[in-house]
C-alpha positions in Angstrom: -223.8 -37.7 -171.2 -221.5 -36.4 -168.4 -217.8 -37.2 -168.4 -218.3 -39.6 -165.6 -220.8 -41.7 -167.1 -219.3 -42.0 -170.1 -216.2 -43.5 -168.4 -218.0 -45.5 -166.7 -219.8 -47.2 -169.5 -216.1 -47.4 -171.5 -214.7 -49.0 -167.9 -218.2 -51.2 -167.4 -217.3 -52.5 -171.3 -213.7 -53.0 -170.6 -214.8 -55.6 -167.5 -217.7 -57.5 -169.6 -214.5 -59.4 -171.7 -213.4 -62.2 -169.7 -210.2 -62.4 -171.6 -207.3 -59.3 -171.2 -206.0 -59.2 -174.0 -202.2 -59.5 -174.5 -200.3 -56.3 -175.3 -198.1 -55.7 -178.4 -194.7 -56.7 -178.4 -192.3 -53.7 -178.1 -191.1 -53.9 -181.6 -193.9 -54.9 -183.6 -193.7 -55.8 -187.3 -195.6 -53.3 -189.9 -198.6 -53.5 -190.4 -200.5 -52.7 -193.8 -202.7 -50.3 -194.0 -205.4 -48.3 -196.1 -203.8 -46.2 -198.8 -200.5 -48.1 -198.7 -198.7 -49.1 -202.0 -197.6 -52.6 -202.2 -196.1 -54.5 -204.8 -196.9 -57.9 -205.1 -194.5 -60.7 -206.8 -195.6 -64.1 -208.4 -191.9 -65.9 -208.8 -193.2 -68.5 -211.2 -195.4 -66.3 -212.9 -194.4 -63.1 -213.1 -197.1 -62.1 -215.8 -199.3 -61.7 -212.8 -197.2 -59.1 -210.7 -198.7 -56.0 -210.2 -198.3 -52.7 -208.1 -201.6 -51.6 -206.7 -203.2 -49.3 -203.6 -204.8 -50.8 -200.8 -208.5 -49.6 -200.5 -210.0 -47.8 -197.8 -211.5 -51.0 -196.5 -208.3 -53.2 -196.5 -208.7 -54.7 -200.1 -206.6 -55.1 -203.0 -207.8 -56.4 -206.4 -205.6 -58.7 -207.4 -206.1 -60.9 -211.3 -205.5 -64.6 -210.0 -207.5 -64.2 -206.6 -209.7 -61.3 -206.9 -210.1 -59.2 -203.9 -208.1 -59.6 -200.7 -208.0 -58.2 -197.8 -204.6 -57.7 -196.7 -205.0 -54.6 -194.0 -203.9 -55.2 -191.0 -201.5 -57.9 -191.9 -197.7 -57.9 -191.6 -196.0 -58.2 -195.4 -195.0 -62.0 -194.8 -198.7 -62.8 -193.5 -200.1 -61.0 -196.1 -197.4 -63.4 -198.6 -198.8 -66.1 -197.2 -202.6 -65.0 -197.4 -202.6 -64.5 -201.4 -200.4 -67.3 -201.6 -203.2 -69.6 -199.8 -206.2 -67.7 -202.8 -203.7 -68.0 -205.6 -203.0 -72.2 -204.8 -206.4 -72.7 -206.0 -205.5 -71.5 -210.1 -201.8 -71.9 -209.5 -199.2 -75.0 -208.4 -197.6 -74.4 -205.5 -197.5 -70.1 -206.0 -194.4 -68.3 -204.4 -195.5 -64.8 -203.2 -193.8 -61.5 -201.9 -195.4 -58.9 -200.8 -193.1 -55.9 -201.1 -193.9 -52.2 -199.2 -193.9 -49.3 -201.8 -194.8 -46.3 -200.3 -196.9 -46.6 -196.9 -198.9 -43.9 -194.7 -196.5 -41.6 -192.8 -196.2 -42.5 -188.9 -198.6 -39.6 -187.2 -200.6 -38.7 -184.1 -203.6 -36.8 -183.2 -203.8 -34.1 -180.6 -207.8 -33.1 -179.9 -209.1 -31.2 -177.0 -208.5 -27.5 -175.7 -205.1 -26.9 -177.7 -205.1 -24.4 -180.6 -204.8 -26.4 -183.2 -206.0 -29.9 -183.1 -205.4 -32.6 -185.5 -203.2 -35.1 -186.6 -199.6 -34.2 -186.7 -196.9 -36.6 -188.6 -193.7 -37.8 -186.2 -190.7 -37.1 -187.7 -187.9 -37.7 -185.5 -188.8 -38.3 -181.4 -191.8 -36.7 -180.2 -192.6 -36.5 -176.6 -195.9 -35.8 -175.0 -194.8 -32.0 -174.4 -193.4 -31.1 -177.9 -197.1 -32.7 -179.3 -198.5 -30.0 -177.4 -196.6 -27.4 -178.9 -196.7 -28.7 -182.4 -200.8 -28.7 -181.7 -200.2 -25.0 -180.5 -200.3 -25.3 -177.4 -202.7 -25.0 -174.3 -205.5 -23.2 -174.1 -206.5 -21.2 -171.2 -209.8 -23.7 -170.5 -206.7 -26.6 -170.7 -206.5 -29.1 -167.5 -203.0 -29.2 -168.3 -202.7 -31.8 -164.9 -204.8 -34.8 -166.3 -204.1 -35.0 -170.2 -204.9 -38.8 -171.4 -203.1 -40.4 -173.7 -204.9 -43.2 -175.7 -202.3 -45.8 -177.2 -204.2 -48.9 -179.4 -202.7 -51.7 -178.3 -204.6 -54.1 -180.2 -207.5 -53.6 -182.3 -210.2 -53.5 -179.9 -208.5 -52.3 -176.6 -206.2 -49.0 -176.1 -204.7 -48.4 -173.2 -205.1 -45.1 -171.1 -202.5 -43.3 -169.5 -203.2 -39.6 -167.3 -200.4 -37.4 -168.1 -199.4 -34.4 -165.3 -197.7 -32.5 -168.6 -198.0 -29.2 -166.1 -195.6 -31.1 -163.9 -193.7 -32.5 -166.7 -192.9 -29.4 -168.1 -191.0 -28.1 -165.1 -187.2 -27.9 -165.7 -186.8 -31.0 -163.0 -189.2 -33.4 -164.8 -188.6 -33.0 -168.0 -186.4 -35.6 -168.2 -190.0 -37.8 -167.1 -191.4 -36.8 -170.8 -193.1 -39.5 -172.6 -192.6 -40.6 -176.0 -195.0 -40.7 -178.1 -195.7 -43.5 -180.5 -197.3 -43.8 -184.1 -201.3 -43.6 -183.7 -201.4 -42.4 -180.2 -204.1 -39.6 -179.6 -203.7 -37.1 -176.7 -206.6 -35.4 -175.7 -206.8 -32.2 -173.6 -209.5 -32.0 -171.6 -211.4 -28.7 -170.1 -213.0 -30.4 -167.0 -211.5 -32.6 -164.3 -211.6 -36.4 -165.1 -212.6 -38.3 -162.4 -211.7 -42.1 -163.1 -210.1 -43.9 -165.9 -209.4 -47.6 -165.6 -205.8 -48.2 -167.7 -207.5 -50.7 -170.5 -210.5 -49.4 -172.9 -212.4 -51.2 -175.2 -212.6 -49.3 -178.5 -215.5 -51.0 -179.7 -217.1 -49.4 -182.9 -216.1 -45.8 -181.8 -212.4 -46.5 -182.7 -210.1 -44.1 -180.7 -211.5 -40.5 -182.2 -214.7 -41.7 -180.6 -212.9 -42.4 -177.1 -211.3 -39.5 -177.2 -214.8 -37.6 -177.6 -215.9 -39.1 -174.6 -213.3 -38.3 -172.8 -213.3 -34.7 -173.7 
């Protein structure tokens, strides 16, 4: 399908939901996800601590509950959650949920650069120095109309068009965005011809987004 019908469908699903939904608050709390280590604590019953993976699908197996799905959830909601299970075999269970080890903040770069992929932040990272960690342009770039997808809940992600030919110029850089854990720039070969700001992601998820924008 041509670029401009692809938006179009993304834009035509955006306007079907009645409802905008509300964006993130600036410092949101962590959230778990697959592959994370958590340690979870029984106060009153100790025997039934353990230190376990979360699955690819958001579970953890735990010996009082069974499985529960705690992807997605911040630590105290995911307390809160087992503590809910657990109050059906146990009186009035205390639970902590502690972080252990956790998926390294990262982003993706995909489109004409020379090596895209997803790239871990350490430290700041602005739009242009993703570029460069990615390898930079490549000649078939559109360096003026870069898009930036940033999930801002799980089903929309906002989209941003970035003018990083512009930004780079010793009197903009100061102008340079910074990126956030997640986000996925995509460079695109062809001109873009309209993007509404709000996407629904849908069953795509962003890598599929970013595919049609491409």
């Amino acid at each position: 399908m041509p670029i401009k019908g692809l938006v179009w469908v993304l834009c035509l699903a955006w306007a079907a939901n009645a409802q905008t939904p509300g964006f993130t608050p600036r410092e949101p709390r962590y959230r778990i996800q697959p592959n994370d280590v958590v340690e979870i604590q029984f106060r009153y019953t100790p025997e039934y601590n353990l230190t376990g993976t979360v699955q690819p699908d958001g579970f953890i197996t735990i010996q009082v509950v069974g499985d529960v799905k705690v992807g997605g959830l911040t630590l105290a909601e995911a307390s809160a959650a087992i503590a809910k299970l657990a109050g059906a075999r146990l009186r009035d269970p205390e639970v902590t949920v502690l972080l252990k080890d956790f998926v390294k903040p990262h982003f993706v770069v995909a489109g004409e650069v020379t090596r895209p992929g997803t790239y871990e932040i350490r430290g700041e990272v602005t739009a242009i120095q993703a570029i460069a960690m990615s390898g930079g342009f490549k000649e078939s770039s559109k360096r003026t109309q870069v898009i930036l997808l940033r999930r801002v809940n799980p089903d929309y992600a906002e989209v941003k068009i970035l003018d990083l030919k512009r930004l780079m110029s010793p009197g903009n850089i100061r102008e340079d965005i910074r990126i956030r854990p997640d986000d996925m720039l995509v460079v695109p070969q062809n001109k873009v011809s309209r993007v509404e700001p709000l996407v629904r992601i849908g069953s795509m998820g962003l890598y599929g987004l970013a595919l049609a924008f491409r």
